[in-house]
C-alpha positions in Angstrom: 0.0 0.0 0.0 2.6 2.0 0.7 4.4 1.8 -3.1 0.9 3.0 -3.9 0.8 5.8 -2.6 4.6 6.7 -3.1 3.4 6.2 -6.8 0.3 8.1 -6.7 2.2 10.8 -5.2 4.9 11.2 -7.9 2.8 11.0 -10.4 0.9 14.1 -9.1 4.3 15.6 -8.8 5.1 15.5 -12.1 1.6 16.3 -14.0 1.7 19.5 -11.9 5.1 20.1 -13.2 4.7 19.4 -16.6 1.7 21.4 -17.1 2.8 24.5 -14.3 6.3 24.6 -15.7 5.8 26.2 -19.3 3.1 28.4 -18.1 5.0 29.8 -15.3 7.9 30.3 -18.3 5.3 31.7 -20.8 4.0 34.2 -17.9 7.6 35.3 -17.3 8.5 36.0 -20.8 5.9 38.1 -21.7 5.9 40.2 -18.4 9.8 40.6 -19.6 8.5 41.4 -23.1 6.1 44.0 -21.8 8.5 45.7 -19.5 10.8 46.2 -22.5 7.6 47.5 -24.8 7.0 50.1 -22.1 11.3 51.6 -21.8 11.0 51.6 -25.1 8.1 53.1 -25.6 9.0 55.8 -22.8 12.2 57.0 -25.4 9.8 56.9 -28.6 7.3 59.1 -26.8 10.1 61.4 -25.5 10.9 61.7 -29.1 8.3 62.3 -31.2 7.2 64.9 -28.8 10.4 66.4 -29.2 10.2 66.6 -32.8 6.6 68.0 -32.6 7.7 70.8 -30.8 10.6 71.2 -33.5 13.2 71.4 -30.9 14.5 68.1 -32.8 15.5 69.3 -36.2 17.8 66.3 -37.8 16.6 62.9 -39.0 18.5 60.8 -36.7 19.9 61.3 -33.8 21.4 59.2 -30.4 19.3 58.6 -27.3 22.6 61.0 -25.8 21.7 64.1 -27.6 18.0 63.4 -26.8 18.6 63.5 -23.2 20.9 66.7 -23.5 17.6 68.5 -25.1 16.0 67.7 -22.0 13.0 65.5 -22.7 14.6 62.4 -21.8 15.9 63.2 -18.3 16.6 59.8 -16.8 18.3 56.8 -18.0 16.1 54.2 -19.2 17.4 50.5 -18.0 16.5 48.0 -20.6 15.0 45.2 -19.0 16.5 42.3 -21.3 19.7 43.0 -20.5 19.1 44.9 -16.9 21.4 47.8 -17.9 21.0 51.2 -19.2 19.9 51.5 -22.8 23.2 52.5 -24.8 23.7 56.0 -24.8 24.6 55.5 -29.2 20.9 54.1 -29.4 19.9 55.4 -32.9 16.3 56.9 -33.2 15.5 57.7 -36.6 12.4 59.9 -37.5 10.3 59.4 -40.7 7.0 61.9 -40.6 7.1 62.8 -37.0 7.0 59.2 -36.5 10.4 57.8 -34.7 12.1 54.3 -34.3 14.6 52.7 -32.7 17.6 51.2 -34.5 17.9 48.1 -33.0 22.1 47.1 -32.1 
C-alpha cells in the first residue's frame, strides 16, 4: 500500500510540473516582453514629442543628444539585458514618427 501511494504521489508531482512549468515560463516571458515594450516606448514618446515641438530638427539622432535636449531626463534600463539603454541608441524619424535602430 505503501508503493501506492509513493506512486500516486509522484505521479501528481510530475503532471503539476509538466503542465505548471511552461506556463510559469510563458508568464515570465511576456511580463519581460512588456516591461521592455514600455522603456522603449517611454524614449519613442520622449521623441516624437520632441520633434513636434521642433526642438528636434535632424533625422536621426542618439538617445545621448536626446537627453541633452532635456526630454529624456533619466536613464532608461533595458529590462533584457538589466542595464541602461546604450547612450549610441539610434532613433531615426520618418514623418514625426520615430524608431529605434535596433544594435
Amino acid at each position: 500500500m505503501n508503493k501506492n501511494i509513493t506512486i500516486i504521489f509522484l505521479t501528481g508531482i510530475a503532471s503539476i510540473l509538466i503542465i505548471g512549468l511552461p506556463t510559469v515560463l510563458k508568464i515570465h516571458n511576456a511580463h519581460e516582453e512588456r516591461l521592455y515594450e514600455v522603456a522603449t516606448k517611454k524614449i519613442i514618446e520622449s521623441a516624437e514629442l520632441c520633434y513636434r515641438e521642433q526642438i528636434c530638427i535632424k533625422e536621426e539622432m542618439t538617445l545621448k543628444e536626446l537627453q541633452a535636449t532635456g526630454y529624456l531626463e533619466e536613464n532608461i534600463i533595458n529590462p533584457k539585458t538589466k542595464t541602461y539603454f546604450d547612450e549610441n541608441l539610434k532613433l531615426i524619424e520618418e514623418n514625426f514618427q520615430v524608431k529605434m535602430e535596433e544594435i
